[in-house]
Each structure stands twice: as structure tokens, then as C-alpha cells.
FIDO-711011 format. One line per 8 residues: number of its first residue (from 1); for each residue y, x, z of N, C-alpha, C, CB. Coordinates in steps of 0.1 Angstrom, whole numbers, plus 5000, padded with zeros to 4 digits. Each point is the difference from the previous one (the first is absolute). Glycine has a CB too. Layout:
<recs>
NUM) Y X Z Y X Z Y X Z Y X Z ~ ...
</recs>
This chain:
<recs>
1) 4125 8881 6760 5007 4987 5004 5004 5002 5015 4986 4986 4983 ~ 5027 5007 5018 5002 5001 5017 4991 4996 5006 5020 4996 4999 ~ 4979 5009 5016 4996 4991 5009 5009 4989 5005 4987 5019 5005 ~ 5008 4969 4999 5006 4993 5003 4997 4998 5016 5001 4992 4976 ~ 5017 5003 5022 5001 4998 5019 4988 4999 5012 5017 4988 4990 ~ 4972 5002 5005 4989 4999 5010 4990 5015 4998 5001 4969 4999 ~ 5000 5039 4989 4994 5008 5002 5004 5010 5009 4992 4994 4981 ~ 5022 5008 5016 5008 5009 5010 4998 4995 5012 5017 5006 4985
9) 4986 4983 5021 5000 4998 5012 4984 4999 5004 5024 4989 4998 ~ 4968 5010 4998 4981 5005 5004 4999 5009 5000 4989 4990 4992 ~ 5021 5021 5001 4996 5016 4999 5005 5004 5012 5002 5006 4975 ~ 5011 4986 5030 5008 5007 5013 4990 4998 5014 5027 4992 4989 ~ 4973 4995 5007 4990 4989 5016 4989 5013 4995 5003 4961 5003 ~ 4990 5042 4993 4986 5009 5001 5002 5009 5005 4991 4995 4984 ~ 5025 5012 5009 5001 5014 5005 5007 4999 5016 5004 5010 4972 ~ 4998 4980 5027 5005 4999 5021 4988 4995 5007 5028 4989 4999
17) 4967 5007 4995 4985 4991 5006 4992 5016 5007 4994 4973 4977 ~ 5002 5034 5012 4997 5012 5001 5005 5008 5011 4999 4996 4979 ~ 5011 5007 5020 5010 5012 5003 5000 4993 5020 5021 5006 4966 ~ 4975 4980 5033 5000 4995 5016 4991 4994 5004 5017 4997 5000 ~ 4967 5010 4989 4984 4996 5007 5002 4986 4998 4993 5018 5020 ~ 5015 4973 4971 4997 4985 4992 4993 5001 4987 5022 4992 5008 ~ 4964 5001 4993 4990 5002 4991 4998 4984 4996 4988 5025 5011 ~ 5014 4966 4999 4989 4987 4997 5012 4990 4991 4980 5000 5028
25) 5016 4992 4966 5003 4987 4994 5016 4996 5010 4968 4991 4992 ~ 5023 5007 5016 5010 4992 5011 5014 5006 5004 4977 4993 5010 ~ 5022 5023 4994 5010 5005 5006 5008 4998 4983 4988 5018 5027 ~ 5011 4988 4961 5008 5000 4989 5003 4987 4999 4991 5017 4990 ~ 5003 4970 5014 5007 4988 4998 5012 4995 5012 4977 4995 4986 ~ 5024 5013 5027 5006 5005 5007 5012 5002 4996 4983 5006 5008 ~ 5016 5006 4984 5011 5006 4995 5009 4993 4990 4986 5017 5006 ~ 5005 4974 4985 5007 4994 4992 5009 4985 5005 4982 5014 4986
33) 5012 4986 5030 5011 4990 5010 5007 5006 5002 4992 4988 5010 ~ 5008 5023 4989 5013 5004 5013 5013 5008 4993 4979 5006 5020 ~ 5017 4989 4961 5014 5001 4992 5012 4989 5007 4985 5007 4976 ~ 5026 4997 5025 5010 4993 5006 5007 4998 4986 5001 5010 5025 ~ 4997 4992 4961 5005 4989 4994 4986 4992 4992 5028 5013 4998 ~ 4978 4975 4997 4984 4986 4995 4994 5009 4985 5016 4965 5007 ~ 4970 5031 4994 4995 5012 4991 4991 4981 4996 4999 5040 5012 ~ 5002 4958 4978 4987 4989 4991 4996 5007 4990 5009 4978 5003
41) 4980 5018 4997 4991 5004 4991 4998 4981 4989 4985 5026 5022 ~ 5023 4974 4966 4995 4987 4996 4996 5004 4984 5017 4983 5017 ~ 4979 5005 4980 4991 4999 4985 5011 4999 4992 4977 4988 5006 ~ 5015 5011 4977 5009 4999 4994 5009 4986 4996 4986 5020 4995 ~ 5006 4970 5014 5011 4986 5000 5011 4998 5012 4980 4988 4990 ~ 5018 5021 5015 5010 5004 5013 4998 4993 5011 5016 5004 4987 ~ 4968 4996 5013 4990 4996 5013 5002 5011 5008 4981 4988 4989 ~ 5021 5012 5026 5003 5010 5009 4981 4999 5004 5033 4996 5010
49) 4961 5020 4993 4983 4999 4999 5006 5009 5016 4981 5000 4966 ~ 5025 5005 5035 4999 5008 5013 5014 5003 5010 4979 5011 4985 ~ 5026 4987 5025 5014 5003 5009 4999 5008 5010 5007 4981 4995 ~ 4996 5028 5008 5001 5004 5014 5010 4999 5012 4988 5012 4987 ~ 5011 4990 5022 5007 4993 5012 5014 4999 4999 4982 5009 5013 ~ 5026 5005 4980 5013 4993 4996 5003 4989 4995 5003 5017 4997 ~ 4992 4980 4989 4999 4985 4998 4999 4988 5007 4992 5011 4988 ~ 5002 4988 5023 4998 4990 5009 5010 4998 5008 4979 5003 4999
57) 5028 5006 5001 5009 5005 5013 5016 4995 4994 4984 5027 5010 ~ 5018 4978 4976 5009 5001 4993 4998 4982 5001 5001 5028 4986 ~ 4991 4965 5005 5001 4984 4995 4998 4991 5008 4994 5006 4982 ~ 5001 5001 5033 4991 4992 5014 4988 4985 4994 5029 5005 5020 ~ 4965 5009 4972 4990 4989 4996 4986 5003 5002 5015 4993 4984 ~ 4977 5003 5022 4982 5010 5003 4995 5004 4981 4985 4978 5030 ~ 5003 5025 4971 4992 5003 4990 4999 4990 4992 4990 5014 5011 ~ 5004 4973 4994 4995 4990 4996 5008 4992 4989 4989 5001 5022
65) 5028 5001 4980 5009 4998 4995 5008 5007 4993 4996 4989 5011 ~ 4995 5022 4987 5010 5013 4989 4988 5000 4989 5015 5020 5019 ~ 4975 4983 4984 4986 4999 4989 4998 4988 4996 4989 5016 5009 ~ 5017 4987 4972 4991 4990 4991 5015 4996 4997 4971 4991 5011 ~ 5039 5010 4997 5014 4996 4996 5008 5010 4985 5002 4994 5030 ~ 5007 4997 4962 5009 5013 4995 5010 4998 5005 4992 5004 4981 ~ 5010 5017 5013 5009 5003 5010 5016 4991 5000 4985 5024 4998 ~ 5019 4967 4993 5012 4995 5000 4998 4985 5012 5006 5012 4971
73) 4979 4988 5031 4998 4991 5014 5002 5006 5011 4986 4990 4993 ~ 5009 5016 5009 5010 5013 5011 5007 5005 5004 4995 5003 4996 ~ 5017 5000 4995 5009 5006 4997 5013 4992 5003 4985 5012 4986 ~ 5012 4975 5007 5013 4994 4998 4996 4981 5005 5008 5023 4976 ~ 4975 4980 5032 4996 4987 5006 5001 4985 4989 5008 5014 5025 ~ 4993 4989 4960 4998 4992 4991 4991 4999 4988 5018 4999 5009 ~ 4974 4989 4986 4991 4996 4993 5000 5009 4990 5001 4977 5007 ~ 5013 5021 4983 5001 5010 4989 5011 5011 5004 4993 4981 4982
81) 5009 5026 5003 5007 5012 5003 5019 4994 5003 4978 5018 4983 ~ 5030 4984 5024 5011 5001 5000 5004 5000 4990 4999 5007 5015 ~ 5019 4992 4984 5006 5000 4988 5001 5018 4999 5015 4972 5000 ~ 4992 5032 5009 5003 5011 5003 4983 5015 5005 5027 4979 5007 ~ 4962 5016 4988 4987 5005 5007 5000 5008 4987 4985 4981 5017 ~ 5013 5030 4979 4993 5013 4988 4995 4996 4990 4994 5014 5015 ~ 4993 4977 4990 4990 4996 4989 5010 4992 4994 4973 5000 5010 ~ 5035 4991 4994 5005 4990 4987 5013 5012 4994 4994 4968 5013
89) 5015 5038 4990 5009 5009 4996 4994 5013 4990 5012 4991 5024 ~ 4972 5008 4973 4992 5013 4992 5007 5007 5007 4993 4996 4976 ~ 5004 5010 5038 5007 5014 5003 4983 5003 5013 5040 4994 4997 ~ 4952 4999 5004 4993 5001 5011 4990 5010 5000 5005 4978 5003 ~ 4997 5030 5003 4993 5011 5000 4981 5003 4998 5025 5000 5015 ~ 4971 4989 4991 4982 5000 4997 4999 4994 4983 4989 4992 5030 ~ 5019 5003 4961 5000 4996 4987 5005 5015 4994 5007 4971 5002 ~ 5004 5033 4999 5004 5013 4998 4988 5012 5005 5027 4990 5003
97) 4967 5010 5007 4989 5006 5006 4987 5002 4987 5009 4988 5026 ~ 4990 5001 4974 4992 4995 4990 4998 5003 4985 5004 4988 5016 ~ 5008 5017 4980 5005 5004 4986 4995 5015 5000 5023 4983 4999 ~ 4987 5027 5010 5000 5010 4998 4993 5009 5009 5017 4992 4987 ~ 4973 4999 5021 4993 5005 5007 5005 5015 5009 4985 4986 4983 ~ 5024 5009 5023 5007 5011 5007 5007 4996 5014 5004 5009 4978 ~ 5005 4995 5031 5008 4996 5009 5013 4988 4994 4991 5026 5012 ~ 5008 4963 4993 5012 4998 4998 5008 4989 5010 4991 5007 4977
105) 5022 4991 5027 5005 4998 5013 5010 4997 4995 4991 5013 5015 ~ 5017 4976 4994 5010 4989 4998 5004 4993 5015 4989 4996 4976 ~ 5023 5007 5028 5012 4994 5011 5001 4989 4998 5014 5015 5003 ~ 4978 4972 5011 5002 4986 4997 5003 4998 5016 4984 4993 4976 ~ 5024 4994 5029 5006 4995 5006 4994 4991 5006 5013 5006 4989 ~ 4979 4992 5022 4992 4991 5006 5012 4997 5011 4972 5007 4993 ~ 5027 4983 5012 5014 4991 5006 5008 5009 5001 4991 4983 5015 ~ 5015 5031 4997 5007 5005 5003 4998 5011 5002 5005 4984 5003
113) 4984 5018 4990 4992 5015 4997 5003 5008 4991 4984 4992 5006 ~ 5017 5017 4993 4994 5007 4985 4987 5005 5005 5022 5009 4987 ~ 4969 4993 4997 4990 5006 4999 4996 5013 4988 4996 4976 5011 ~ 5002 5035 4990 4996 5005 4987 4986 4998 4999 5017 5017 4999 ~ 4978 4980 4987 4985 4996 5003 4994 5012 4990 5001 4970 5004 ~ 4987 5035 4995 4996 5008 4994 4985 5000 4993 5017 5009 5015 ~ 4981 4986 4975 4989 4999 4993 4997 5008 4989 5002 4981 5008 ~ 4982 5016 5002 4989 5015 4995 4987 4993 4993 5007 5019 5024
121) 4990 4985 4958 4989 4993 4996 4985 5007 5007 5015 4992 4977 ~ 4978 4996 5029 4982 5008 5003 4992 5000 4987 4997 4989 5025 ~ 4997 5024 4972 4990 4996 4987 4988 5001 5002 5014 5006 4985 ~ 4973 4987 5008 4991 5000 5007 4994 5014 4995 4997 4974 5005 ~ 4989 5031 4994 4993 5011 4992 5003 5002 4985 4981 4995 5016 ~ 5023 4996 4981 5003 5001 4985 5010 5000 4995 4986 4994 4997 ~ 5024 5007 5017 5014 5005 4992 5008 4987 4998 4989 5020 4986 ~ 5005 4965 5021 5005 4992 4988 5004 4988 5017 4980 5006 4965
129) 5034 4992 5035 5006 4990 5011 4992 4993 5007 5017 4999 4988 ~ 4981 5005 5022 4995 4990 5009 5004 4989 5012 4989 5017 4993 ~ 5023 4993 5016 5010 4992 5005 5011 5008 5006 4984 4983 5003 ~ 5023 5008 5007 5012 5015 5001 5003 5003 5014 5014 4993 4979 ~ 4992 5012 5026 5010 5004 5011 5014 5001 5002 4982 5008 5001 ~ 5020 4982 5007 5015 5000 5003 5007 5001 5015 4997 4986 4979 ~ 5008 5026 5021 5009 5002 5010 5013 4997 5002 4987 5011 5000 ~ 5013 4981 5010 5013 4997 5001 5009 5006 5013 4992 4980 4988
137) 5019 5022 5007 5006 5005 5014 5016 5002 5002 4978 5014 5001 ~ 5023 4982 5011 5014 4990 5003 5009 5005 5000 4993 4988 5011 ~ 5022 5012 4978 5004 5012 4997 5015 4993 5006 4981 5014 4977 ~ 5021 4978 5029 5011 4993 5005 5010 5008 5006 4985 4984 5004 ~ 5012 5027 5004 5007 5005 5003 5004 5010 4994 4995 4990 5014 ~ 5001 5018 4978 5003 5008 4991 5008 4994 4988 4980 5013 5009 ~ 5020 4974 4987 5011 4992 4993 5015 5000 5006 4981 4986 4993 ~ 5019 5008 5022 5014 4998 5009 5002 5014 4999 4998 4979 5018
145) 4994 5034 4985 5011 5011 5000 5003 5004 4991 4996 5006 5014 ~ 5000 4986 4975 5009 5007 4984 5007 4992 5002 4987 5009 4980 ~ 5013 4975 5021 5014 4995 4999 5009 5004 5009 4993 4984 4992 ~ 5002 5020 5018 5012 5006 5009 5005 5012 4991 4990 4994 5025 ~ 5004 5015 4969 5005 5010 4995 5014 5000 4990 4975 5006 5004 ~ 5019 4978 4987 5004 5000 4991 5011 4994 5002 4982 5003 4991 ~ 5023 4991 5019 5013 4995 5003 5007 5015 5008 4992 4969 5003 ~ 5002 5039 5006 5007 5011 5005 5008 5006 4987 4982 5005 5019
153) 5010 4996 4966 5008 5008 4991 5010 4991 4998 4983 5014 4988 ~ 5023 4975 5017 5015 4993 4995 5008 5003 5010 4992 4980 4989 ~ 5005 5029 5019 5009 5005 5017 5009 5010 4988 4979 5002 5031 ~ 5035 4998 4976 5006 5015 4998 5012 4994 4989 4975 5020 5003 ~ 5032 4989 4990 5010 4998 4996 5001 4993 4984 5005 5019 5018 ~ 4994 4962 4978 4994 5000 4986 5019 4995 4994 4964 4991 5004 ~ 5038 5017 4984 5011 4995 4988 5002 4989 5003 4994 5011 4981 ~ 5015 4980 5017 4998 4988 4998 5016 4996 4991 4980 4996 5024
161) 5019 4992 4967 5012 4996 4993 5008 4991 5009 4988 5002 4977 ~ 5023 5000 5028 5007 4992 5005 5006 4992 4998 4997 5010 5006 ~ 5004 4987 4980 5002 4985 4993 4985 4995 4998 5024 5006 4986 ~ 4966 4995 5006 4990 4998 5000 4988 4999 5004 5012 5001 4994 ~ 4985 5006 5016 4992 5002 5011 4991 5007 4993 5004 4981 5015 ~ 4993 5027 4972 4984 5007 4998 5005 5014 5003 4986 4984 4979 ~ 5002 5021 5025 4992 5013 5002 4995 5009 4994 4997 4989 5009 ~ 5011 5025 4990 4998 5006 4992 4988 5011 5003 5023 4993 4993
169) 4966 5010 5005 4991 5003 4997 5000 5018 5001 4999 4975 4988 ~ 4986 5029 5013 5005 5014 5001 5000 5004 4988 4994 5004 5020 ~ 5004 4989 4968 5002 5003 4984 5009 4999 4995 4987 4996 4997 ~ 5024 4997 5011 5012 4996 4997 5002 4987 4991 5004 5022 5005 ~ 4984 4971 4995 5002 4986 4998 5001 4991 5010 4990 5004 4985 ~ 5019 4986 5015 5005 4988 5005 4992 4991 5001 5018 5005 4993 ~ 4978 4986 5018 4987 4993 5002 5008 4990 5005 4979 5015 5003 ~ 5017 4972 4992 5008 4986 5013 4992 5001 5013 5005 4979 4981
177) 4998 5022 5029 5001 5000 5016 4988 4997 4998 5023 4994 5012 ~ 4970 4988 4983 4986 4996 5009 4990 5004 4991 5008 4981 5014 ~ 4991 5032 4973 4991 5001 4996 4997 5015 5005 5003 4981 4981 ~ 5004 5019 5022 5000 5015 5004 4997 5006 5017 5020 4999 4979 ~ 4981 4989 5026 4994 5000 5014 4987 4998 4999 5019 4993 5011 ~ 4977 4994 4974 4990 4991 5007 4988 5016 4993 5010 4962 5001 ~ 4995 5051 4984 4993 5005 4996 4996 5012 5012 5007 4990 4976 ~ 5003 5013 5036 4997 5010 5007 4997 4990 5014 5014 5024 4987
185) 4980 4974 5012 4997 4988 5012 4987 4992 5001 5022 4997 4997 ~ 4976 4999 5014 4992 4985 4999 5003 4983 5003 4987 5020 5003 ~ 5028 4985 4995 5009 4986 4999 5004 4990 4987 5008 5013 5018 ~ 4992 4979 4987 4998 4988 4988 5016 4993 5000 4971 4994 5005 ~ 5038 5000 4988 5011 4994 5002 4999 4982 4992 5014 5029 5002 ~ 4988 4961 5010 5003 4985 4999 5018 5005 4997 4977 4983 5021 ~ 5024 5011 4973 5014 4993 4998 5006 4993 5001 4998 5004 4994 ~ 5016 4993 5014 5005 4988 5008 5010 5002 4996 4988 4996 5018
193) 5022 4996 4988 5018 5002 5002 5001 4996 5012 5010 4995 4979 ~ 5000 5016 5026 5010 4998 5013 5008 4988 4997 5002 5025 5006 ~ 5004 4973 5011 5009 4990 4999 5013 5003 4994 4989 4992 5020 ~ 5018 5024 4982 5008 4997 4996 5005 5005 4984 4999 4997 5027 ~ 4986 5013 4966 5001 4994 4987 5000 4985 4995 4991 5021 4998 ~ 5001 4969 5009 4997 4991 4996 5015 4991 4999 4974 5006 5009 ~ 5032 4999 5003 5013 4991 4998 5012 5004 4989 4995 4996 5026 ~ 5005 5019 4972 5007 5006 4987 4995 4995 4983 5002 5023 5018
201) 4985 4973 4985 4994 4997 4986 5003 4985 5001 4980 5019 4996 ~ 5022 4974 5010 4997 4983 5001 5007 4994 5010 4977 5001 4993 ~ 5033 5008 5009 5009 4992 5011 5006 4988 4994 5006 5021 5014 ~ 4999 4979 4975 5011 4992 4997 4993 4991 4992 5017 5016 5001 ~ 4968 4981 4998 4994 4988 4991 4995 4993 5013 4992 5012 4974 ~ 5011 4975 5023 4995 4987 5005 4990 4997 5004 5011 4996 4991 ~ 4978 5008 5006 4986 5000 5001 5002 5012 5016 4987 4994 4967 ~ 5015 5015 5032 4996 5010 5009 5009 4997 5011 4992 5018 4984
209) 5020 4977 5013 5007 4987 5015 4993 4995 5004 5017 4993 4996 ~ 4977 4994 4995 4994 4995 5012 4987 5003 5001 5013 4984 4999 ~ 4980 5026 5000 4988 5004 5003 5005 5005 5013 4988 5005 4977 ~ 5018 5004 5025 5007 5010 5011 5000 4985 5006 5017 5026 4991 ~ 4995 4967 5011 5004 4991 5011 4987 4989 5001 5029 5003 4995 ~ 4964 4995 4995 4982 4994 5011 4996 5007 5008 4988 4992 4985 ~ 5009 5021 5014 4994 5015 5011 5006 4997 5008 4997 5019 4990 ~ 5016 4980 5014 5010 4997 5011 5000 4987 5006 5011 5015 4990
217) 4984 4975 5003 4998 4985 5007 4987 5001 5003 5014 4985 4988 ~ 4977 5024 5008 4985 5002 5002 4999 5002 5017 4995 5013 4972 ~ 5010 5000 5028 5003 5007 5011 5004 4996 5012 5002 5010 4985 ~ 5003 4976 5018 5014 5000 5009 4985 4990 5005 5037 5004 4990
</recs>
């Protein structure tokens, strides 16, 4: 069976503890502060049982108010789970954890963050779930430079129909303009009308006169 995350990460802290005359309790619990991304240790109701100092730092909250919390109290500073939170979407990684008793990890969106989170099942002597480990770590900026990337690939010379504006492709299919930006991209398209389509489509109906000439009594 794999080891899981917290075993790996005990095997490492021992083997550095070691390797730098760190023997006692304390200095390894040291070490497990001085991860710079939030490492919890929660149960299987998604009781947080342990945080280290990233955590505190990350949510600006002491101990007192991270222990005994779940983690969607935390996370997202509400009673229950979000609309948008894992556990209600079946995608949350300590349920999945839980299943196949393995690693498993999931990209979520805390205000203006990203996060990749990474959960690892603990089992006790008998093999049989006890609780988990979850690392998180702040992958924000490694998101903006793919979107940056991913708008760089629309630089340079693209087909385009000049009666119909789509985009021909390097397959040589024909794409309409805003699906084809928004699929090499991370742009989205609202839809509006200009003024002066607006006046070619509706100049000559009565309704859009005097709409136009209120704007203009609006104005003055």
C-alpha cells in the first residue's frame, strides 16, 4: 500500500531532523511550522484536529479558532458548505481520500486565490482510516502565468473570414471569433450592440426614436 502523504512527510522531517542533530518532539514540530504552504490534519467529518503556522497566517486566525472548526469554516468563513465548496459538488478530495485510500487533489477558489489542495488518507495499525492530511498550497500565480500564456498563443498571424468574421483553425476548421478566443483563452464574451449597429438595425422604428431622443432630453 502507498505511503501516505503524512508518512512521507515524517520520513523526510526525520531524515532532515537527523541529517541536522534534530532528535526531540519539538524541533520536528518546528519543522512542520515552517511549511510555507497550510498543512491540516482533519477527521473524517471534516473536523480540522491540527494547523500549522501557515494556516494562521494564511486565514489570520490563532489556534483557538482553527481547532474543532470544519474546514469549509475556514476556508470560506461560513456555517455550511458553499454552493460552489467540493463536499457539496462530490468532487472533495478527503471523501474521495476516503474511498480509495490514496492521494487525491482538487483546484478551488477561495476569494481571489487559487489553491491546489492535496489529500492524504492516515491509517491507524490496522490498515483501517483514521484521519487525513491536507496540504494546501497557493497556486495563484502559477494560474495567471498560464493565462498569460494562454492568451500569448492568440499573438501572431490568425485566418480570419472577412465577411464573417470566423477563424480558421490550424485543422482548417472555421470557428466563430468568440468561441474560439474564449477556447484558447481565459476570456469570457457579454454581448451588447454598438450605437451604430444599433441605429442600422432600428433606426427607422419608432420606439428606438424616441428612446434615442429621451437619452438626449436626459442628458441636456
Amino acid at each position: 500500500m502507498m505511503k501516505s502523504l503524512f508518512e512521507k512527510f515524517s520520513t523526510i522531517c526525520v531524515s532532515e531532523a537527523k541529517s541536522q542533530g534534530l532528535n526531540s518532539e519539538e524541533e520536528l514540530h518546528s519543522a512542520f511550522n515552517a511549511m510555507t504552504s497550510v498543512v491540516w490534519i482533519v477527521d473524517k467529518n471534516h473536523h480540522i484536529l491540527k494547523a500549522n503556522s501557515a494556516c494562521r497566517v494564511l486565514f489570520n486566525q490563532p489556534d483557538s479558532e482553527i481547532i474543532g472548526k470544519k474546514c469549509w469554516e475556514i476556508a470560506y468563513g461560513t456555517e455550511k458548505p458553499i454552493e460552489k465548496c467540493p463536499v457539496l459538488v462530490e468532487k472533495c478530495p478527503v471523501i474521495k481520500a476516503g474511498h480509495s485510500l490514496q492521494q487525491e487533489s482538487i483546484e478551488i477558489q477561495i476569494n481571489k486565490k487559487w489553491f491546489k489542495v492535496f489529500v492524504d488518507p492516515i491509517l491507524d495499525a490496522r490498515g483501517k482510516l483514521s484521519k487525513y492530511i491536507n496540504i494546501i498550497m497557493d497556486i495563484t500565480e502559477f494560474k495567471e502565468e498560464t493565462a498569460f500564456k494562454n492568451v500569448k498563443t492568440l499573438s501572431g498571424l490568425l485566418p480570419i473570414c472577412s465577411v464573417c468574421k470566423k477563424i480558421r483553425d490550424d485543422k482548417g476548421c472555421w470557428n466563430i471569433l468568440e468561441e474560439y478566443i474564449e477556447k484558447h483563452s481565459d476570456v469570457s464574451f457579454s454581448h451588447g450592440m454598438c450605437p451604430e449597429c444599433s441605429d442600422k438595425l432600428y433606426g427607422n422604428e419608432e420606439w428606438y426614436i424616441k428612446m434615442k431622443n429621451k437619452n438626449k432630453d436626459d442628458k441636456k
